[in-house]
LODREN-594345 format. One line per field, with one value per atom (N, C-alpha, C): residue in three letters; x, y, z; residue number from 0. Coordinates in steps of 0.2 Angstrom, whole numbers, always signed. Each point is the difference from the previous one (the first is absolute). Example, Ala and Ser with C-alpha at 12.3 -4.5 7.8 and 13.67 -1.06 7.14 Angstrom:
<sites>
residuo: ALA, ALA, ALA, SER, SER, SER;
X: +66, -4, +4, -2, +4, -4;
Y: -28, +6, +6, +5, +6, +5;
Z: +39, +0, +0, -4, +1, +3;
num: 0, 0, 0, 1, 1, 1;
</sites>
This chain:
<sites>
residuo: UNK, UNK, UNK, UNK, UNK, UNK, UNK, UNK, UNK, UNK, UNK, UNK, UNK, UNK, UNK, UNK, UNK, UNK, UNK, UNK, UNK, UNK, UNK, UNK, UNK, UNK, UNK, UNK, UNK, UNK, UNK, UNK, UNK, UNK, UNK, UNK, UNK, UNK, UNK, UNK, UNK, UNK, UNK, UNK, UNK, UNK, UNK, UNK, UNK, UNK, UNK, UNK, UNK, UNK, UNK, UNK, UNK, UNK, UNK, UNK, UNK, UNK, UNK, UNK, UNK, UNK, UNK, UNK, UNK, UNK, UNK, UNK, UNK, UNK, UNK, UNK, UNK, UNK, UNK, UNK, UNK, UNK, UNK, UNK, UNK, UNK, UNK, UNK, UNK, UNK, UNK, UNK, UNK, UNK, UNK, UNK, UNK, UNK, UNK, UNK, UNK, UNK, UNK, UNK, UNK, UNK, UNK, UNK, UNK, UNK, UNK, UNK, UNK, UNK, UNK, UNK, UNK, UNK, UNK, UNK, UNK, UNK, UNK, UNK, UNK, UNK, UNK, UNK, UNK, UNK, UNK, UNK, UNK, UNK, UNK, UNK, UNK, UNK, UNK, UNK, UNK, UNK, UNK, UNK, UNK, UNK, UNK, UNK, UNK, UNK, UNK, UNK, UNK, UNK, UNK, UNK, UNK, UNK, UNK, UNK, UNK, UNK, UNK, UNK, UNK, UNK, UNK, UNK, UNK, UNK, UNK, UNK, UNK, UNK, UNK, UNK, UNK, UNK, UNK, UNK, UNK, UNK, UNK, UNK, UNK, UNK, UNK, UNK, UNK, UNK, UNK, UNK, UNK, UNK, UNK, UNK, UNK, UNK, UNK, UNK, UNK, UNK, UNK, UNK, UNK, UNK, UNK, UNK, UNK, UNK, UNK, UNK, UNK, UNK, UNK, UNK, UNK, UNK, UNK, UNK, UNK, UNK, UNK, UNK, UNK, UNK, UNK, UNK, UNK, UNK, UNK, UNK, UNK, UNK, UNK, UNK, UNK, UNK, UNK, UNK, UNK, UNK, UNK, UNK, UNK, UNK, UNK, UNK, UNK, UNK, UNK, UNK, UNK, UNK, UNK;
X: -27, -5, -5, -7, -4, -1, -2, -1, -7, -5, -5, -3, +6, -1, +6, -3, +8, +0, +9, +3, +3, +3, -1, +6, +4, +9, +1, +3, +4, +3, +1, +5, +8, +4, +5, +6, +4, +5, +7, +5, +6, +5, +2, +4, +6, +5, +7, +3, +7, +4, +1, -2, +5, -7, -6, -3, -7, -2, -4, -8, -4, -7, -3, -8, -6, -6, -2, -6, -6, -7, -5, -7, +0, -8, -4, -6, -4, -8, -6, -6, -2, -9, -3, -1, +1, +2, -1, -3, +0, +7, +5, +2, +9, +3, +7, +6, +1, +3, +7, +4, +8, +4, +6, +6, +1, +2, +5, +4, +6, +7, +0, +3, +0, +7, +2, +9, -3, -4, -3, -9, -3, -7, -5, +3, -6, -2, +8, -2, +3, -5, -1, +3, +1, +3, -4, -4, -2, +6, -1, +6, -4, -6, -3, -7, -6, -6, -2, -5, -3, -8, -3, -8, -1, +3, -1, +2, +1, +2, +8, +4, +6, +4, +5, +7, +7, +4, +6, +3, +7, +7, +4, +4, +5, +5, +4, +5, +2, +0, +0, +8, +1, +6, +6, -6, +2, -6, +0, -3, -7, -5, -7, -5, -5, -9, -4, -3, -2, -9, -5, -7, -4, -5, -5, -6, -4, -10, +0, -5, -6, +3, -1, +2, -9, -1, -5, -1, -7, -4, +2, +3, +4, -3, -4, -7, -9, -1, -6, -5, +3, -3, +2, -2, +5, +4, +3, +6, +6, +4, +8, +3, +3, +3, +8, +3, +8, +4, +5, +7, +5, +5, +6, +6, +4, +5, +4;
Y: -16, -3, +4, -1, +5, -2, +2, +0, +4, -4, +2, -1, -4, +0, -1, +0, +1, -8, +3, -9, -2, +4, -4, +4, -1, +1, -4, +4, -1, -8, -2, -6, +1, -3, +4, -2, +7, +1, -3, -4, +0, +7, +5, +5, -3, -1, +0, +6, +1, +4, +5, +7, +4, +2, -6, +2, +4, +4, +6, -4, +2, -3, +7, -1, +5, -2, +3, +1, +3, -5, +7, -2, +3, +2, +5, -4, +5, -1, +5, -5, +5, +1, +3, -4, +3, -4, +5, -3, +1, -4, +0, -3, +1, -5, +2, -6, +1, -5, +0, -5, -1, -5, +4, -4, -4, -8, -2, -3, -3, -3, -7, -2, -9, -3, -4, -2, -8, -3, -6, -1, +5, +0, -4, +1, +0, +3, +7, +3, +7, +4, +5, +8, +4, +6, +7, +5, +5, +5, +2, +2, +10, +0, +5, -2, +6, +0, +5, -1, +6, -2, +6, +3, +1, +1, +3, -3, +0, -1, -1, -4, +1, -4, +3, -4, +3, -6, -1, -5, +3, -4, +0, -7, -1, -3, -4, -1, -5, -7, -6, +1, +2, +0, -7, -4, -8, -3, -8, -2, -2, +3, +1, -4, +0, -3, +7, +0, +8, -2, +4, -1, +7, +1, +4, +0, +2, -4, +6, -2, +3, -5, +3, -4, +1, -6, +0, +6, +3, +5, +9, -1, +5, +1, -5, +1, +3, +4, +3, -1, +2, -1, +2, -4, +2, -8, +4, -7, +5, -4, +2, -5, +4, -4, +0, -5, +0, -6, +4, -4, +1, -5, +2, -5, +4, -5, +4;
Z: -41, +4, +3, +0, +2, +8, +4, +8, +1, +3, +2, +7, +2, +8, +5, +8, +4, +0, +0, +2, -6, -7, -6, -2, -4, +0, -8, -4, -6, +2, -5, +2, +1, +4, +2, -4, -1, -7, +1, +2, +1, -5, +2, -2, +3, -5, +1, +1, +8, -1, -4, +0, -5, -6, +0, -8, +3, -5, +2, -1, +4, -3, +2, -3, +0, +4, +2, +3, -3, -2, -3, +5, +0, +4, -2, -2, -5, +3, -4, +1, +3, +3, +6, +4, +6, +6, +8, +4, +8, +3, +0, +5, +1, +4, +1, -3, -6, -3, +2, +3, +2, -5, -1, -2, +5, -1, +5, -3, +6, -3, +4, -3, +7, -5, +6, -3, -3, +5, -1, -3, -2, -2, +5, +7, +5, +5, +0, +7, -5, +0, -3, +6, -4, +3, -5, +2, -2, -4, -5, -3, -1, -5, -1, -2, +3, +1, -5, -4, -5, +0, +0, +1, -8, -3, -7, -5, -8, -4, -1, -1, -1, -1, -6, -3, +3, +4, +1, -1, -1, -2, +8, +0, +5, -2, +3, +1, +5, +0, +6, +1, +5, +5, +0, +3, -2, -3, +1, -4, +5, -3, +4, -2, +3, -5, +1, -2, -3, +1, +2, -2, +0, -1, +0, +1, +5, +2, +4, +5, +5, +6, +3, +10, +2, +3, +5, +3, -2, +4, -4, -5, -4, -8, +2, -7, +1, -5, +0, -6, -6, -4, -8, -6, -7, -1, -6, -1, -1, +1, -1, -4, -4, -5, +2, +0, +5, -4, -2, -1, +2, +1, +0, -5, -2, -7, +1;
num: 0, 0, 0, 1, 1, 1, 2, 2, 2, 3, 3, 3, 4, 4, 4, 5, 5, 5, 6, 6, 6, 7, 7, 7, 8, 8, 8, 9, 9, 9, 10, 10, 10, 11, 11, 11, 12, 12, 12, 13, 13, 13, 14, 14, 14, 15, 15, 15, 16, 16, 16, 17, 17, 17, 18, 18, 18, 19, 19, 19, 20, 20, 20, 21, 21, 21, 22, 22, 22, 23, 23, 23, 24, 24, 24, 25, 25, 25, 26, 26, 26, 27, 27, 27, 28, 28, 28, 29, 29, 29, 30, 30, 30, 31, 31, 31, 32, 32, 32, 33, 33, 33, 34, 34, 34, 35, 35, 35, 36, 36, 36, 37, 37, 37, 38, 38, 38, 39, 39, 39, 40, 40, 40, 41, 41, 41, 42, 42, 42, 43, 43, 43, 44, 44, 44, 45, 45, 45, 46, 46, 46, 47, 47, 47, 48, 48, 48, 49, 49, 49, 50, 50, 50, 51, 51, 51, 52, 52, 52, 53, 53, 53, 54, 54, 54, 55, 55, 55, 56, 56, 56, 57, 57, 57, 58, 58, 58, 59, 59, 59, 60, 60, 60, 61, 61, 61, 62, 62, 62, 63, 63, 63, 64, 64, 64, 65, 65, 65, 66, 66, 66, 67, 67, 67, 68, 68, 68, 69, 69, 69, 70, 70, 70, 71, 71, 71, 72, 72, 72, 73, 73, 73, 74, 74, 74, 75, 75, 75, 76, 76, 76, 77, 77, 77, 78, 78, 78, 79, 79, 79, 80, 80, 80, 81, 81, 81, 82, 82, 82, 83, 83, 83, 84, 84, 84;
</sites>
């Protein structure tokens, strides 16, 4: 999904217990992109924050919703290209 402004967030992933998902964050970009986690997809928790290009793997503990975007006020300028599977 590409992101071009604040306030705008991947659509969110249910990760089951125990199964591994990726993170990619790509693109030229100003700004501070955050993983979040949320048990119910409405009340989110900051997991990890990147200024720069990046691919990560994890690991859901339990079973979580998963997302990736810009928070209000943490956009400048570019697009970011953001998944998470």
């Amino acid at each position: 999904m590409n992101i071009t402004a604040q306030n705008t967030f991947t659509p969110a992933v249910l990760i089951q217990s125990g199964n591994i998902f990726d993170v990619s964050i790509s693109g030229t970009f100003v700004a501070t992109v955050t993983v979040q986690r949320s048990k119910d997809a409405a009340t989110w928790f900051d997991l990890d924050k990147f200024t720069a290009a990046a691919e990560k793997t994890g690991v859901s503990g339990s079973a979580w919703y998963f997302r990736v975007g810009v928070k209000t006020g943490e956009f400048t300028s570019g697009t970011i290209v953001a998944a998470i599977y």
